[in-house]
FINURO-439263 format. One line per 2 residues: their letters; for each residue x, y, z of N, C-alpha, C. Coordinates in steps of 0.2 Angstrom, whole numbers. Atoms other than C-alpha are relative to their C-alpha. Last residue first. Example, Ala and Ser with C-alpha at 12.3 -4.5 7.8 and 13.67 -1.06 7.14 Angstrom:
% FINURO-439263
SA	-4,-6,-1,68,-5,36,-4,5,3; 4,-6,0,62,-22,39,4,6,0
//
This chain:
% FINURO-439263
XX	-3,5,5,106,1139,461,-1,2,-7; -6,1,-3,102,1151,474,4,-5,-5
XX	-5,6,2,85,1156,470,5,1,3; 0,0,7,77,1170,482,5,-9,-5
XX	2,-6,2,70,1159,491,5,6,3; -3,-7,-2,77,1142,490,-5,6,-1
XX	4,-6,5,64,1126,490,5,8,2; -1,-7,-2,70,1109,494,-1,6,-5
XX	0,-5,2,63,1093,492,1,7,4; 0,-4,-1,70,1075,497,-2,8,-3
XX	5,-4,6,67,1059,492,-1,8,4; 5,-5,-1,79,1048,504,-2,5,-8
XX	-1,-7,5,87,1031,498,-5,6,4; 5,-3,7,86,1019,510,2,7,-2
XX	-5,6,6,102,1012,522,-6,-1,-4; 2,8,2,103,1027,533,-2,-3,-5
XX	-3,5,-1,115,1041,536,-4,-6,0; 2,8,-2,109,1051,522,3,-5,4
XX	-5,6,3,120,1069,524,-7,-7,3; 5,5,-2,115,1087,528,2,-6,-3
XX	-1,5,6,123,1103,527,-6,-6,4; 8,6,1,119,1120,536,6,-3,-3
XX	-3,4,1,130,1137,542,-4,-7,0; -2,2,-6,115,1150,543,5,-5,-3
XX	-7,-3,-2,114,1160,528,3,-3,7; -3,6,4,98,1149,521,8,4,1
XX	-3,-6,5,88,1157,535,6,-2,-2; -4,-3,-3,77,1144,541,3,3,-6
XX	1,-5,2,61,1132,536,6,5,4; -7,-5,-1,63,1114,541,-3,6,-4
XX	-4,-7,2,50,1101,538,5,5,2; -2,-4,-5,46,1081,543,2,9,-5
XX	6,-4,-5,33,1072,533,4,7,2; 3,0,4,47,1057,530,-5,5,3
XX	5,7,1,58,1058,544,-4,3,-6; 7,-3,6,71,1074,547,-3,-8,-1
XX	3,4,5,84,1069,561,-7,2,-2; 7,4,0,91,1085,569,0,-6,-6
XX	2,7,4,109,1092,574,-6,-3,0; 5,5,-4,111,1108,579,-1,-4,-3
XX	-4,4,-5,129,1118,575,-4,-5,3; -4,-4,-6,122,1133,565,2,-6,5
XX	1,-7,0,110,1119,555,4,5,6; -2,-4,-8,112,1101,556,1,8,-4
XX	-2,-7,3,103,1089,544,2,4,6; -2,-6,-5,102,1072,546,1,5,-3
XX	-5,-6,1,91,1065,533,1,4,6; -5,-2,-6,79,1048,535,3,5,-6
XX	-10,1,-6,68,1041,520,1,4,5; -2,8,4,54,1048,506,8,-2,6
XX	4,3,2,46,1065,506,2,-6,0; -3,7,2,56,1075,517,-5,-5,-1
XX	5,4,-2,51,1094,514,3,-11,0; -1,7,2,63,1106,517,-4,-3,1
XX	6,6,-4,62,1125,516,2,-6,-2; 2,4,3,75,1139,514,-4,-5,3
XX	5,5,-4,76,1157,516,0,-7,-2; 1,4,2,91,1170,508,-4,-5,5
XX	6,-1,3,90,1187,516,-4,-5,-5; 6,-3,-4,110,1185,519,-7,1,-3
XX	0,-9,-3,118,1175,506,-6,0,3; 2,-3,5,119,1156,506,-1,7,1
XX	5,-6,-1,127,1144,515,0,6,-4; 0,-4,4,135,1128,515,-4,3,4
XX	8,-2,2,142,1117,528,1,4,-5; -1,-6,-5,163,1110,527,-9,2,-1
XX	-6,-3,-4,172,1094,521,-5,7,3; -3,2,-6,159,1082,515,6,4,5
XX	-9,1,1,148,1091,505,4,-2,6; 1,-6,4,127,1091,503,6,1,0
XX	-3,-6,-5,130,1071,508,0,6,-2; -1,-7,3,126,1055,501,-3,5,4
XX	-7,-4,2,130,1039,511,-2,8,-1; -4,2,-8,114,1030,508,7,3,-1
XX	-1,10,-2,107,1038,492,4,-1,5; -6,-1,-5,101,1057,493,-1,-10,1
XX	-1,8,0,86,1059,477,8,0,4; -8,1,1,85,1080,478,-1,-7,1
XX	2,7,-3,69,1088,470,6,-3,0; -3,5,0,73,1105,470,0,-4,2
XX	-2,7,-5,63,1122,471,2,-7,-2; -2,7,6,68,1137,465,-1,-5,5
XX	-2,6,-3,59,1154,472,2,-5,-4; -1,-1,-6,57,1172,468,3,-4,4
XX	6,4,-5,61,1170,449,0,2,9; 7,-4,-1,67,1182,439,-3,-2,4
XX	-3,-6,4,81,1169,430,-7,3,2; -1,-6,-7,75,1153,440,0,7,-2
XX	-7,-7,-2,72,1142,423,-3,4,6; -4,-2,5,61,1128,418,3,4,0
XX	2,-7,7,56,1124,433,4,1,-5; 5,0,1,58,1108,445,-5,3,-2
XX	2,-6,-1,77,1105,443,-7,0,-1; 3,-3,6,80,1088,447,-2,7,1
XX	5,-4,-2,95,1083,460,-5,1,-7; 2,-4,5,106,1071,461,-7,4,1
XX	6,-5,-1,117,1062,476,-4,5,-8; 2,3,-6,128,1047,480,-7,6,0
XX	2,5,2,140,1051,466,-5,-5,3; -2,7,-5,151,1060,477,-4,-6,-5
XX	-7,3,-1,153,1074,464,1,-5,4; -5,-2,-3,134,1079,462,7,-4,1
XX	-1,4,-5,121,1076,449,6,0,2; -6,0,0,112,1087,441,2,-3,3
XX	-4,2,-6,97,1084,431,8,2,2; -6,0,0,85,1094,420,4,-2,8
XX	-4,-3,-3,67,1089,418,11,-1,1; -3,-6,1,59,1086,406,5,3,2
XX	-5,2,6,52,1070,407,6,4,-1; 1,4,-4,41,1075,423,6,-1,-5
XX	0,9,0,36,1089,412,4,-3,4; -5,3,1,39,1107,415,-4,-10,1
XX	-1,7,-1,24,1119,413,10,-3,0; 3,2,-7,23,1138,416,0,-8,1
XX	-4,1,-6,40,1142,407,-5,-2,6; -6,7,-2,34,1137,391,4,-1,6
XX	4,5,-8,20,1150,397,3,-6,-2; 7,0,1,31,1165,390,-2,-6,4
XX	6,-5,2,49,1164,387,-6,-2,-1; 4,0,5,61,1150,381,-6,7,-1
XX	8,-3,-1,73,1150,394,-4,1,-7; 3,-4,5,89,1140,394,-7,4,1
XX	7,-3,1,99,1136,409,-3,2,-5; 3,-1,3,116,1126,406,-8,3,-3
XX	3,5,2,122,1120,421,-5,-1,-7; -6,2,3,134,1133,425,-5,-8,-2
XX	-4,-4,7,119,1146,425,7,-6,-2; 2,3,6,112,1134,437,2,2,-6
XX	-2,4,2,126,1141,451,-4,-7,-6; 4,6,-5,118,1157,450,4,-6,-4
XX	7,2,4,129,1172,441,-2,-7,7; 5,-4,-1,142,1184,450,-6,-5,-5
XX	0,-2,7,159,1175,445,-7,5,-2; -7,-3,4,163,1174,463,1,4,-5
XX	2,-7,-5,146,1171,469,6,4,-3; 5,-4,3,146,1156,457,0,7,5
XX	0,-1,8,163,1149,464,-4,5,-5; -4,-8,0,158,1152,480,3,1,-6
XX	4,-7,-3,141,1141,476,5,6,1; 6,-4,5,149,1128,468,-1,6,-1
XX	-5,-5,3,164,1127,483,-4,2,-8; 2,-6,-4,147,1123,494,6,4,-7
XX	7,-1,1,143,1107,482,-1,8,3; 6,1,-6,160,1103,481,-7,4,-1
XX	4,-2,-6,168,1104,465,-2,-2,4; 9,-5,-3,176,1090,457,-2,4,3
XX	3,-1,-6,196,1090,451,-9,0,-1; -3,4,-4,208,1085,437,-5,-1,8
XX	6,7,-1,193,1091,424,5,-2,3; -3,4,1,208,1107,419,-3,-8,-1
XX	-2,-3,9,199,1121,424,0,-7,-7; 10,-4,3,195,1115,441,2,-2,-8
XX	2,6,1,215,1110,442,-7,-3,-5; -4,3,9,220,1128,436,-3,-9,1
XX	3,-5,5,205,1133,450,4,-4,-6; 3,3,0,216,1123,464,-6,2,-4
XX	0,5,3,231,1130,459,-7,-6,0; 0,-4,8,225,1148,461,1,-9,-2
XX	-8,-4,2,220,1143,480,0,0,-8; -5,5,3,202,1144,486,7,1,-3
XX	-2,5,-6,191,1155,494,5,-4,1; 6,8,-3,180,1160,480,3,-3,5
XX	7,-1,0,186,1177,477,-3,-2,2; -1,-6,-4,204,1177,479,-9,-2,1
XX	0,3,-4,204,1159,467,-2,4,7; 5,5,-1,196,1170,455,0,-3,6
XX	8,-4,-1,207,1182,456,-3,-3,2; 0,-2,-5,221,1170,454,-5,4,3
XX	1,5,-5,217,1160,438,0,5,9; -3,4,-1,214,1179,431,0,-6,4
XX	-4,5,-7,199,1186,431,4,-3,-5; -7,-2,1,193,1196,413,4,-1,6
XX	-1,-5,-9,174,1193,418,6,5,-1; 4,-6,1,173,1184,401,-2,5,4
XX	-3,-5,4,187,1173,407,-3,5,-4; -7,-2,-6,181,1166,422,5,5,-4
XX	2,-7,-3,163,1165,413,8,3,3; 3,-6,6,173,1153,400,-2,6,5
XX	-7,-5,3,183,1147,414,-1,2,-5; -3,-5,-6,168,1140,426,8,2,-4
XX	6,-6,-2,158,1135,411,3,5,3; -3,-2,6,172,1121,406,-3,7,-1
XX	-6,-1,-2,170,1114,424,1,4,-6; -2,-5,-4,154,1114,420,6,3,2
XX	3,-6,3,154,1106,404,-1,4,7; -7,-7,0,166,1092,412,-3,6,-4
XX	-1,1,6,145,1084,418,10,5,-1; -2,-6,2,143,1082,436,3,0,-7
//
């Protein structure tokens, strides 16, 4: 994760007119651990992303610099093209698989999870009510556990559920998994 996001989440935080504390109120967290944020002393979590963005009211691609171009530059995206993010453990990245979400119904994400890598290690995510998500595991093993049930996903395997349930998911064996996910509506 590039400190441009970090740099993102206190431009919006200040064109909002939130205070450090506010913010913290919003997303969960304490005021110092925001001034840290702020600061590049700290990385998000993958789930504190997301209350972050909900806080600030935009999608958390907005802090990864979404551009749009308009018209049918947005029907292709090259293989080349695409925009990476890659997560705070270091063990996980994702490519974005359209050129922008902005009106979109759905975003789907190709995630690469190397041995180890984990959607967050302290707590599940979840997504607002009304939100869907599907899994497709192209490549590897992924434990994934959903409202407190734990399943192994294989190569082939999929998942479809309401992306407001408590979820994460974590590589525990010793090949890289290729995994795609599809939010509906966006979420990133």
């Amino acid at each position: 994760m590039e400190r441009s996001v970090q740099q993102k989440i206190k431009t919006y935080r200040q064109q909002r007119g939130l205070t450090l504390k506010q913010l913290a109120e919003k997303a969960g967290c304490t005021q110092s651990y925001i001034s840290q944020l702020e600061k590049g002393l700290t990385m998000p979590s993958l789930s504190m992303l997301g209350k972050l963005s909900a806080a600030l009211d935009i999608k958390v691609v907005d802090l990864f610099g979404e551009v749009s171009n308009g018209g049918e530059n947005n029907w292709l995206l090259r293989k080349g093209d695409r925009r990476n993010i890659a997560y705070p453990d270091g063990k996980v990245s994702s490519e974005m698989l359209v050129t922008r979400v902005s009106g979109k119904r759905m975003e789907p994400l190709m995630s690469i999870i190397e041995p180890g890598g984990t959607s967050d290690t302290a707590e599940g995510m979840s997504h607002p009510v009304g939100t869907e998500e599907f899994i497709l595991v192209l490549k590897g093993e992924i434990d994934f556990q959903i409202d407190g049930r734990n399943m192994l996903l294989r190569e082939g395997d999929t998942l479809y559920f309401d992306g407001n349930l408590p979820h994460r998911w974590e590589n525990h064996g010793r090949k890289t998994a290729r995994v795609l996910f599809v939010f509906a509506p966006p979420t990133w």
